[in-house]
C-alpha positions in Angstrom: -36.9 16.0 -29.0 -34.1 15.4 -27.3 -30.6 13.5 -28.4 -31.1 9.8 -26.7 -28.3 8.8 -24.3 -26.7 5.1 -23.8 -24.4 4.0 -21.7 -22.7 0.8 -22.6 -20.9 -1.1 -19.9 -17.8 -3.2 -21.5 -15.3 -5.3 -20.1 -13.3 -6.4 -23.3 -15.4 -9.3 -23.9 -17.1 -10.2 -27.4 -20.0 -10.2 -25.1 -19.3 -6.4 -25.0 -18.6 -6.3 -28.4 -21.8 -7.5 -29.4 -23.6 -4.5 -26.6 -21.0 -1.8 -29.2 -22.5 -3.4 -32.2 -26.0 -3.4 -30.7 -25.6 0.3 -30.1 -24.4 1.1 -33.4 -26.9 -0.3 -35.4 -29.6 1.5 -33.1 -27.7 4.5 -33.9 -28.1 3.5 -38.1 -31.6 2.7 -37.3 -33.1 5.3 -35.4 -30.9 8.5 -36.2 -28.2 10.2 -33.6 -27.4 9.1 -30.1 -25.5 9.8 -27.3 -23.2 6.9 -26.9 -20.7 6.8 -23.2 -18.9 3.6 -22.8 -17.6 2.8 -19.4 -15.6 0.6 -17.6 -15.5 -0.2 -14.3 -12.3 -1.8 -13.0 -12.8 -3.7 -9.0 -10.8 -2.0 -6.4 -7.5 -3.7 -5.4 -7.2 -6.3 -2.8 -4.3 -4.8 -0.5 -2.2 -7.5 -0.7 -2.1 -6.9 -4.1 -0.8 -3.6 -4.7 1.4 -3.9 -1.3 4.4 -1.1 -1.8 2.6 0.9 -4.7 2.0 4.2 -4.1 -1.8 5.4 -4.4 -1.5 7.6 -7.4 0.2 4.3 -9.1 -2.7 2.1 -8.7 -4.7 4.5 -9.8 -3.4 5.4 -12.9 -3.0 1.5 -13.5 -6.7 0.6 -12.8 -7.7 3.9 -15.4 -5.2 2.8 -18.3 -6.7 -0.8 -17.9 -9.7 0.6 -18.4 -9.0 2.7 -21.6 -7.4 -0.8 -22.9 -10.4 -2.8 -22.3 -12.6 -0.2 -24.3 -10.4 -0.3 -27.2 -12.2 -2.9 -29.1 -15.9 -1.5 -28.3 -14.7 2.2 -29.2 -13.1 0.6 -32.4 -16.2 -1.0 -33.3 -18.6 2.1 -32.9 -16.3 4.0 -34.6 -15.8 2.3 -37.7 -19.8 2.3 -37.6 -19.2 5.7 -38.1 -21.1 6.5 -34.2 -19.0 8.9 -32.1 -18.4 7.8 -28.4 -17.1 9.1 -25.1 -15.3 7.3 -22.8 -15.5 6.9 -18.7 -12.9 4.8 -16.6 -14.2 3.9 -13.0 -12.8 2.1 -10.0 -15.3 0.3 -7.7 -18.5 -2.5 -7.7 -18.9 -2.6 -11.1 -22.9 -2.8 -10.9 -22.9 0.4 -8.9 -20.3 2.9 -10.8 -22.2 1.7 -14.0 -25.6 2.9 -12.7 -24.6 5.7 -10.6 -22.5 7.2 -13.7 -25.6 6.8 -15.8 -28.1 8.6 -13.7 -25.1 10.9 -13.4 -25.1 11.8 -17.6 -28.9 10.9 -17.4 -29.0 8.3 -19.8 -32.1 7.0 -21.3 -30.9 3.2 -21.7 -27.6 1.0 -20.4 -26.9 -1.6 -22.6 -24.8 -4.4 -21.1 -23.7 -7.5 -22.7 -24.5 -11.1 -21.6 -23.1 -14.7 -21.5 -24.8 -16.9 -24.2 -25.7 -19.9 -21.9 -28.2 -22.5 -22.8 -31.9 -22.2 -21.4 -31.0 -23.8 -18.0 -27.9 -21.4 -17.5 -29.5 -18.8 -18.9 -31.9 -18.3 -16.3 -29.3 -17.2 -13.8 -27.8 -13.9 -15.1 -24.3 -13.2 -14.3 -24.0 -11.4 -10.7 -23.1 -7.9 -12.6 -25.8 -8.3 -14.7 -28.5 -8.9 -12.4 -27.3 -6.1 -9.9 -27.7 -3.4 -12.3 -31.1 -4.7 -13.4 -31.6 -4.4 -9.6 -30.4 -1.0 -8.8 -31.3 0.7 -12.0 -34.0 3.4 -13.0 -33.9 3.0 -16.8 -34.2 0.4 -19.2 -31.4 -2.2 -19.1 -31.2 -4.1 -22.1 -29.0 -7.4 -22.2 -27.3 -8.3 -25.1 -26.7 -11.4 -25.9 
């Protein structure tokens, strides 16, 4: 049998903190896993970035990235559950799906917005696209 492989998308929330410690105690639960954390950060609006040469906003957008997996990584780590990381710049929904079929993961695991029953019912835009576009199981955390 082979290792299973998750993906967890995080954006620095406790929302993605809660995915990491979802992920770790699967890991406890039902032996070794392939954990990849990713983070997608949204391509610059011009305006934005006016002046800044290309390789700068680049290598801006990827160490914002590494920063807002920090906490996640932290967590799985302490929990003893080894990690690699993957900074993206793009739609969020789409880097995280494409970069799973990509290491062929088995599951994404994405964090959600605890909103009440009425809320709840409308997942957050990210959320819902990747449920849309993806091939394998997405479970939302909440």
């Amino acid at each position: 049998m082979t290792m299973r492989k998750i993906l967890i998308s995080v954006d620095g929330s406790e929302h993605s903190d809660q995915a990491a410690r979802f992920a770790a105690d699967f890991a406890k639960e039902h032996g070794p896993v392939e954990i990849h954390l990713v983070n997608v950060e949204p391509k610059p609006i011009p305006w934005q970035t006016r002046g800044m040469e290309p390789e700068a906003i680049h290598a801006h957008l990827k160490s914002l990235c590494h920063q807002t997996m920090t906490s996640a990584h932290d967590i799985l780590k302490a929990a003893g559950v080894p990690c690699h990381t993957h900074a993206k710049i793009g739609d969020v929904a789409e880097e995280v799906v494409a970069l799973a079929d990509k290491l062929g993961c088995d599951s994404i695991v994405i964090g959600t917005r605890g909103l009440g029953a009425v809320s709840g019912l409308a997942l957050g835009s990210i959320t819902r696209k990747v449920l849309h576009l993806s091939q394998v199981p997405v479970i939302c955390v909440k």
